[in-house]
N, C-alpha and C positions, 0 to 999 in steps of 0.2 A: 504493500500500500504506500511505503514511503517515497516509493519510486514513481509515484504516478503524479508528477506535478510539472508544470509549466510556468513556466514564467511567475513564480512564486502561489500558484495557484492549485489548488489539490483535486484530481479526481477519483472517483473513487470504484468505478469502474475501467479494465481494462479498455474496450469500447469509447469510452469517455474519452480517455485518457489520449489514444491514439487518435480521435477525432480534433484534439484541443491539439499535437502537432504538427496537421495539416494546417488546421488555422494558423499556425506560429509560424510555418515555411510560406503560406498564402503570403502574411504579412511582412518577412522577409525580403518574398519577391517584389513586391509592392514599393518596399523601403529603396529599394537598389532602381528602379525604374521611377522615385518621384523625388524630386527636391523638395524636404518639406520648407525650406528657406525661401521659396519661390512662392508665394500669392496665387498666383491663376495657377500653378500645379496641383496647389493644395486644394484649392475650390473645387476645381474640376473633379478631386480622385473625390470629393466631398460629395458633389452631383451624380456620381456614378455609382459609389453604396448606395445613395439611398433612388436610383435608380434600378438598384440591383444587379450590377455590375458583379460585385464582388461582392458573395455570399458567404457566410460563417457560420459554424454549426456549434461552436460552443462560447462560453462567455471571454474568452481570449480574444477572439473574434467581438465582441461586445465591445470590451473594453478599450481595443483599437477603432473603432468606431467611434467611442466618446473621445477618442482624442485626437482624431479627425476632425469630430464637428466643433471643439473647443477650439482647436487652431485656424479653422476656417473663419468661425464665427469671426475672433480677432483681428486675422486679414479683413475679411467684410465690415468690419468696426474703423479698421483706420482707411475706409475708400477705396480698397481694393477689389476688380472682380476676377473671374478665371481667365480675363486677357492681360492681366497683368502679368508683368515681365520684368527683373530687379535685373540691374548690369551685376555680376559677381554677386549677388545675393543680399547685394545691399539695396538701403533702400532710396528712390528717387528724391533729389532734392530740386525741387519746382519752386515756384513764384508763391503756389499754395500754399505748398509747406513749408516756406520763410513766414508767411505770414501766422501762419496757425502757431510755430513756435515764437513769435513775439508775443501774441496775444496770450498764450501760457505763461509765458518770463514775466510778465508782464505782471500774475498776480503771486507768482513765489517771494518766498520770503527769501530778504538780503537782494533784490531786483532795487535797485533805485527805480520807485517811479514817478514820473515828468506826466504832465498835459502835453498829450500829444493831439494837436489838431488837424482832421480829416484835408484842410486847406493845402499843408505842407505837402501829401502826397500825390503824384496825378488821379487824374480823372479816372484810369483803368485802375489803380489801385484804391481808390477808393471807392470802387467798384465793389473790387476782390474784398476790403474789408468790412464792408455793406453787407455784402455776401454772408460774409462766415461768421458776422455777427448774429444776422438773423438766424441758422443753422442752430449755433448757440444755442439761443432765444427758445426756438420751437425744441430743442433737444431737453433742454432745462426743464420745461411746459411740460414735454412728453413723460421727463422722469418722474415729475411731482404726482400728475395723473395714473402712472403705472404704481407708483409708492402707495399710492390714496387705494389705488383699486386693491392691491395686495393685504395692504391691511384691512380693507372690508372687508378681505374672503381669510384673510385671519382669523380675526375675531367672529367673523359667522362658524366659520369650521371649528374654534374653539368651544363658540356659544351650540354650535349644534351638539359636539363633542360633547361634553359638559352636562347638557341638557340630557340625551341619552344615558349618560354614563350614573347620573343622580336619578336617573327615572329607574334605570335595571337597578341598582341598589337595592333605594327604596323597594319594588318589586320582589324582588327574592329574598329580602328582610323578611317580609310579609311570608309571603310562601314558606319559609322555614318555618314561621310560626302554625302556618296552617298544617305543615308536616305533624302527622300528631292530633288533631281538632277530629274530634269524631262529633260533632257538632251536626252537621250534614250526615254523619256515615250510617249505611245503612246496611243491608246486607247484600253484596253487591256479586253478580258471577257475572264474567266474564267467557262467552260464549266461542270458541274456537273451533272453526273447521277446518277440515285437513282432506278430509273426502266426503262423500258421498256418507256413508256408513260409518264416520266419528264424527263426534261432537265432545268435544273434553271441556267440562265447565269446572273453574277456577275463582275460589275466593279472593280477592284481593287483600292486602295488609289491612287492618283498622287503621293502620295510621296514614296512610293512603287513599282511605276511601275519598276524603274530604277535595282532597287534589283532584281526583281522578272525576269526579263530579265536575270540577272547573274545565276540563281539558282531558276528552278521553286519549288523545295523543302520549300520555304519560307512561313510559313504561318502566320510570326505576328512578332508584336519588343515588348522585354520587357523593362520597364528603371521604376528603382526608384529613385527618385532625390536626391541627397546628397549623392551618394552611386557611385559605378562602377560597378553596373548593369545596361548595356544598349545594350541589344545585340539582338538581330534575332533570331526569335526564328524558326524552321527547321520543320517538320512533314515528315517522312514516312512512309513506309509498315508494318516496324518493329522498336522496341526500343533498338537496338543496332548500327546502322550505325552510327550516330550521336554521338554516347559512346567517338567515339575518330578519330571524322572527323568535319573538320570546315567550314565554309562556303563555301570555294573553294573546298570542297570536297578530300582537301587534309587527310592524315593521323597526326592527332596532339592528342596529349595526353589530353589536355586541355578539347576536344571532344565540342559539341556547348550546346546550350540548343536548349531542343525539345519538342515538345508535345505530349504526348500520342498515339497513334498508335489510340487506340479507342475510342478518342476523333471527332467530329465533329462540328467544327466552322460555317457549312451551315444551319445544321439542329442542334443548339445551345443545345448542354450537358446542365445537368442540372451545371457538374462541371469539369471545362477545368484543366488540370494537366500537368504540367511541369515540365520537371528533368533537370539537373545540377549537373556539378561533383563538389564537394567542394575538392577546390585546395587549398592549402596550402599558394599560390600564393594570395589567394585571388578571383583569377579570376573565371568567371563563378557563380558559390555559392556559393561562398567562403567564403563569409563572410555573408550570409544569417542567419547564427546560432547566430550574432549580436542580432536577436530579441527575444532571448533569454531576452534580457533585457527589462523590463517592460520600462524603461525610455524611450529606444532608437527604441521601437515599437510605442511610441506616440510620435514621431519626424519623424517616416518614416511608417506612418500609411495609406499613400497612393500608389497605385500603378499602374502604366499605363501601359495597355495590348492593343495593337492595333492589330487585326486581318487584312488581308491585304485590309480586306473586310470594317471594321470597327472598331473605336476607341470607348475605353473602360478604364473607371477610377475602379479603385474597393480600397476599407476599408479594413484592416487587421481585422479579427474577432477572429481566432483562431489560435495560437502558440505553440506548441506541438514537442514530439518526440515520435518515433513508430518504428515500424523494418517490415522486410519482415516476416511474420507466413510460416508454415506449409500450404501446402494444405488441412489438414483435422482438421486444429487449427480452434475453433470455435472462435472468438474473430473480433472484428470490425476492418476491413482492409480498410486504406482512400483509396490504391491505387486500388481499386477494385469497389469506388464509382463516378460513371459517370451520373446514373440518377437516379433520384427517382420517382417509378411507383405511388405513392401515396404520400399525406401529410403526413400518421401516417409512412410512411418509410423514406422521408423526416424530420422531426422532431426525430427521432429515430436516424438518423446522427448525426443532431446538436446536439444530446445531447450526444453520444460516445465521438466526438470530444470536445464537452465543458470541458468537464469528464476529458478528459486527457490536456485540455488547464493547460500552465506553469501561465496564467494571465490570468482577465478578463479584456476585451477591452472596454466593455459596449456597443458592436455591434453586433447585433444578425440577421437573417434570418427568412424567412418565403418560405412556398412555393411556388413557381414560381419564388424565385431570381433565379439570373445566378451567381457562386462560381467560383472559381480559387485558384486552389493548387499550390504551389512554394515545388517541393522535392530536396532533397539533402542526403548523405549518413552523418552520425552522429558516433562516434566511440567511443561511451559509451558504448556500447554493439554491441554481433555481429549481423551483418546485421543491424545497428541503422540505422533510418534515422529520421533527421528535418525537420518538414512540415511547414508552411506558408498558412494558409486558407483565403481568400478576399470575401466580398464581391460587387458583382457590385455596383456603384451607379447610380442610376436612373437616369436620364435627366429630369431636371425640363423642361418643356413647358414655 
């Protein structure tokens, strides 16, 4: 794995890896055929990425892209376009730019400065400094304008931010209270078919009921103690409603935690999986990536998953990061593992996942445990995500 890195950059796939030094020889080639000290060469190779010229397949290729378009931008900032042409790669000293360097001298500090009057110089240059005053002028205008607008969409994105953020609070304050309220609860089954010829009817937790009344979408609370994860955990049809709706099914950015679409809490996954946005906030997953730390994985090495149906402790065993593949990437994908048809396909998990464990826990599986994934999105690379692997633990007799 050490070896898989470019230009200070890590992959973590072989695939990956050899994709990101095409890119590196791409941009090589590139470097040897442009002057980046030339203005119209740099613009031009500018217009042709983002024409599609020169395509890149990993973030190598990205990253020479952004610095492409920072040094074009610059050219294009001091009046340069792609027909620009420097003698030796210097840059042209015109009538213009005597004048635009005095008018700069002009307000530095240690510049003695004089009343200079528009009279003293001809007609053409008083022209030229007419000119590039006015330029000034609207540039000035333009900054003030673009500062004004930035800070409105500041302070609205804050005030939105904010707003959202004190509203989920609030929100699931409540709801942990209602956790528990048998107030509403009544005697409640939960009708499941599977065919034709089953019907399996299931009592829900008393402490449940109350919630499940509010939003039958509920299929479980997650909470790790010492932490502020304590929340509902949601299931539907599909894995995006939940993306950025919260218990009241309102629209919030925060979005809830949910479980897997093709997961099954009746008929019990080999490995139940739940996502979670990692908010910056903290909230949700936020701070899930905390177990990153070997210390602070065996301080919160526990985790309690209650299904509405039934309560459930599980051990952290596996702590990892991983991203979304390709569909036709062959490599070991956790969110694609829900059961295992066999031991030897079972144990061929645990050990992918060992493989890329950040620690060992000293907790291990066998077949027939019941797992629980904790995901979250990770931004070391793109498409990253941090996993959290548990698992159950048994009920002593």
């Amino acid at each position: 794995m050490a070896g898989f890195e470019v230009s200070g950059r890590r992959f973590r796939t072989e695939a990956d890896y050899k994709a990101a030094l095409r890119d590196q020889a791409k941009i090589d080639k590139i470097k040897t055929q442009v002057n980046m000290e030339q203005p119209g060469e740099v613009i031009t190779l500018y217009d042709e990425i983002g024409a599609g010229t020169y395509r890149f397949e990993t973030v190598i290729g990205n990253d020479f892209d952004d610095e492409i378009y920072e040094l074009a931008q610059n050219y294009k900032r001091q009046g340069y376009d792609k027909d620009s042409r420097l003698p030796d790669g210097k840059k042209k000293k015109n009538r213009t730019g005597q004048t635009r360097k005095a008018l700069k001298d002009s307000g530095k500090k240690g510049v003695k400065k004089e009343k200079v009057s528009l009279n003293e110089f001809d007609k053409e240059m008083q022209k030229e400094i007419l000119h590039e005053l006015k330029k000034r002028e609207k540039r000035r205008k333009l900054t003030v304008l673009m500062c004004s607008l930035v800070a409105v969409l500041c302070f609205g994105y804050f005030g939105i931010y904010y707003f959202f953020s004190g509203r989920a609070q609030a929100q699931y304050e409540n709801l942990v209270q209602l956790k528990g309220d048998s107030r509403l609860a009544g005697t409640l089954f939960r009708e499941v078919h599977h065919s034709e010829d089953e019907v399996i009817e299931l009592e829900i937790l008393e402490e449940y009921q109350t919630l499940y009344h509010k939003n039958k979408k509920l299929i479980g609370w997650l909470k790790i103690d010492d932490t502020n994860i304590d929340y509902p955990v949601m299931q539907t049809v599909n894995n995006e409603y939940y993306l950025d709706h919260n218990f009241n099914q309102e629209y919030d950015k925060n979005g809830s935690l949910f479980l897997d679409k093709d997961c099954d809490v009746v008929h019990r996954n080999t490995n139940l999986i739940i996502y979670g946005h990692h908010m910056k906030s903290g909230k949700m997953f936020g701070n899930l990536n905390q177990y990153s730390s070997e210390e602070y994985g065996k301080k919160h090495s526990r985790i309690q998953f209650d299904t509405i149906y039934e309560k459930g402790t599980y051990e952290v065993m596996y702590v990892f990061r991983s991203k979304i593949y390709n569909e036709d990437e062959i490599v070991f994908k956790y969110y694609q593992f829900f059961d295992a048809a066999s031991e030897k396909e079972f144990d061929s998990n645990m050990q992918e996942m060992a493989a890329l464990s950040l620690y060992d826990t000293g907790v291990t599986a066998s077949y027939g445990d019941e797992l629980l994934t904790l995901s979250t999105c990770d931004n070391s690379e793109t498409d990253g995500r941090f996993v959290v692997v548990a698992k159950r633990v048994r009920e002593e007799n």
